[in-house]
Every structure is written in C-alpha cells, then in structure tokens.
C-alpha positions in Angstrom: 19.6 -21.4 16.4 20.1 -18.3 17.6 17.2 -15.6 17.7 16.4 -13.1 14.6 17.8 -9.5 14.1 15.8 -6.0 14.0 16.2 -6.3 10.2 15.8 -9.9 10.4 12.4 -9.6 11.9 11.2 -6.8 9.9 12.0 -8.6 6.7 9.6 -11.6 8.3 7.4 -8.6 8.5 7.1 -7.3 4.9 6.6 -11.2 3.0 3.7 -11.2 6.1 2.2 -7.9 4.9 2.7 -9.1 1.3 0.7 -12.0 1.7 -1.8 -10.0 3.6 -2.5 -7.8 0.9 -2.2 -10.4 -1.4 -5.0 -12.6 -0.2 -7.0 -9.3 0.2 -6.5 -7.9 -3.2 -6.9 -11.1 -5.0 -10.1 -11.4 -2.8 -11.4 -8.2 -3.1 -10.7 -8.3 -7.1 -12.6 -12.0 -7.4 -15.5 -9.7 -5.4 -15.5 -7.3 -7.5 -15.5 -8.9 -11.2 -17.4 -12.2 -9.7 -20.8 -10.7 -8.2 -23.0 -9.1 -10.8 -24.9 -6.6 -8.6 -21.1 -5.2 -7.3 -19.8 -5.4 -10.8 -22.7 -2.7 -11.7 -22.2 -0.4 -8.7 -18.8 -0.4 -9.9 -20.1 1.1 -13.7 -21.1 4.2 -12.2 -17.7 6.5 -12.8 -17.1 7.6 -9.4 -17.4 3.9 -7.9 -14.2 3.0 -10.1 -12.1 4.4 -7.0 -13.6 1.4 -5.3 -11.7 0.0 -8.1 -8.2 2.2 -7.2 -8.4 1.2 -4.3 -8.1 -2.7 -5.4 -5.3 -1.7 -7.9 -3.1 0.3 -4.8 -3.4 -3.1 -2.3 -2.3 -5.2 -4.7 1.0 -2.9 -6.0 1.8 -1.3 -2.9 0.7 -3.8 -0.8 1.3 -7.0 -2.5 3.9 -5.9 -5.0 6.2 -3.6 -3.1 6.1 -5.1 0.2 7.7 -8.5 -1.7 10.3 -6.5 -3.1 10.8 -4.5 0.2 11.8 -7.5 2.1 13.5 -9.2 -0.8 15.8 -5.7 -0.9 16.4 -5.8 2.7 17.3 -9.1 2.6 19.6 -9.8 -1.0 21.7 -6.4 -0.9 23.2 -6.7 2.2 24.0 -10.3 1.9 25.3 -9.5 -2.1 27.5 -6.7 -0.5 28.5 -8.5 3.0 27.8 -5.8 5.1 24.5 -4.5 7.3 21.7 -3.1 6.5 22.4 1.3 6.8 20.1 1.5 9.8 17.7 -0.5 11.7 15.6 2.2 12.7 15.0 3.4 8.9 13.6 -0.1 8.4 10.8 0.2 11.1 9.8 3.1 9.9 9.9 2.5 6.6 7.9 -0.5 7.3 4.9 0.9 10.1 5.3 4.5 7.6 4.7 2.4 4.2 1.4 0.9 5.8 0.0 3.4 7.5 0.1 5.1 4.1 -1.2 2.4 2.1 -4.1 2.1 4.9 -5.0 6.1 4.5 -5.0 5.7 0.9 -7.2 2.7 0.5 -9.9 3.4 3.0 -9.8 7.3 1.0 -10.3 5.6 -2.1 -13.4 3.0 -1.4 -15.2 5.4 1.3 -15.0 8.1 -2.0 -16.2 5.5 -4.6 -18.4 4.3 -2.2 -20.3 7.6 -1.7 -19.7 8.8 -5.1 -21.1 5.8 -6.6 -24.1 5.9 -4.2 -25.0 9.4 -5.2 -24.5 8.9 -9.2 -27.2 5.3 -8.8 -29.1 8.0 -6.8 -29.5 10.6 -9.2 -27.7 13.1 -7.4 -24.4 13.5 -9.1 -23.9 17.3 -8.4 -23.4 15.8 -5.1 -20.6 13.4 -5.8 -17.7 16.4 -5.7 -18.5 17.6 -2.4 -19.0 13.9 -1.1 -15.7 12.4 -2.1 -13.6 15.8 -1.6 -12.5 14.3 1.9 -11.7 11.4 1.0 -9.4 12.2 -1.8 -7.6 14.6 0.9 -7.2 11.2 2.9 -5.8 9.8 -0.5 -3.1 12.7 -0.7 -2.0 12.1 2.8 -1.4 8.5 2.7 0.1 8.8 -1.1 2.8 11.2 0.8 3.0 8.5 3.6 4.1 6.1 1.1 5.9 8.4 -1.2 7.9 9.2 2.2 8.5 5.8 3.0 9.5 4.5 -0.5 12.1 7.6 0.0 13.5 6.2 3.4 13.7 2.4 1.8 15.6 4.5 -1.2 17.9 6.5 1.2 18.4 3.3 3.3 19.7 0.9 0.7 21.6 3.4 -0.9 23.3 4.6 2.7 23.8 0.5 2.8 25.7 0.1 -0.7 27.6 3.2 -0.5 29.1 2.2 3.4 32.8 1.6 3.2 34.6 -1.5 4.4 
C-alpha cells in the first residue's frame, strides 16, 4: 500500500473534523435542551447566541466539513484528473476552522455575558458587553466566507482543467 497524497490526507482531515463537530454539536445540543437550569439561562434573548453558536458547529462544522471532503474526494475521481491545487486545500482546510473557531467562541462568550447581564437585571449592559464578541463573530464569518471561496475557486479550477 503505498502512502497517502496531500489531498489524500487532507480529505482524512475534513471526515475527522466532521466527526469532531459532530459529537460536539450533538453534545452540546443534548446539553442544552436536556438540563433544565441551562435550558432557562438560554430563555433570556441574548443567551440564544449560546444557541448560534450550537447551530454554526453543527452546519459548518459538521455539515460542510462532510461535504468538503466528500467534494475533494468524488469530483476528481468523476472527472479523472487532480485536485486544482494542493495548497488551496490546506488552506481551505486550517482557514475554514480557524473561522468556525472565531465564530463560535464569539457567539457563546456574547450569549454568555449577555445572558448573565439580562438574569442580572442589567440589560442596558448587554450591548456594550457582547459588542466584542460579535466583532470576533464577523472576523471568523469572513474566515469561512473566504475559505468556502477558495474550496469554490479550487473545484471549479479542478473541473474546468483541460486534458
């Protein structure tokens, strides 16, 4: 047997992520419907981007990851030739998680604090207290937005190649 390709590896690489954020998400959703005194904190309106933060791991993480490595892997083997570039792959890979990471962290430390001001009685706080955060949010939403554009550029580059 002989040993596995850049692409090769990095396919291995997003069904690993995938299943990461799978059992994470699935996890972290059981948490959050399951235990009543979470399920409250979660009531108060700014918590629910605790609950953003579930919905993003488990589409971006779960979701597109799968289809990521399923691309990677079926189109080139449909069409009989390589994968564009190598290099497009890592970075769409290590670019796509670093974004996801910034995003969800943004989204539960905002919830988080926003939700502890509202059960505190201090909801003229909650703007100022999740503002940062939701900058976090934007900067990891471009990450990904970025990365779903190199994965875009990199299968078309693939399909479009001639011979």
């Amino acid at each position: 047997m002989q040993p596995l390709g850049i692409v090769d590896r990095y396919i291995l690489r997003f069904f690993y992520a995938c299943i990461g954020y799978a059992l994470i998400g699935f996890s972290w959703g059981a948490i959050q419907s399951g235990i009543p005194v979470i399920r409250h904190f979660l009531e108060a309106p700014p918590a629910r981007f605790i609950i953003l933060a579930h919905g993003h791991i488990n589409l971006l993480g779960w979701v597109e990851m799968a289809i990521f490595g399923a691309s990677y892997y079926i189109i080139p083997k449909i069409l009989q030739r390589e994968v564009h570039s190598e290099r497009l792959v890592k970075v769409h890979f290590w670019t796509h998680n670093l974004g996801l990471c910034l995003m969800v962290i943004g989204f539960f430390v905002a919830g988080y604090k926003g939700g502890q001001l509202f059960w505190a009685g201090n909801p003229q706080l909650i703007a100022a207290a999740k503002g940062p955060w939701m900058g976090v949010v934007g900067m990891g939403g471009f990450l990904v937005l970025g990365a779903n554009a190199i994965f875009g550029w990199n299968i078309y580059k693939t399909a479009r190649a001639r011979g």
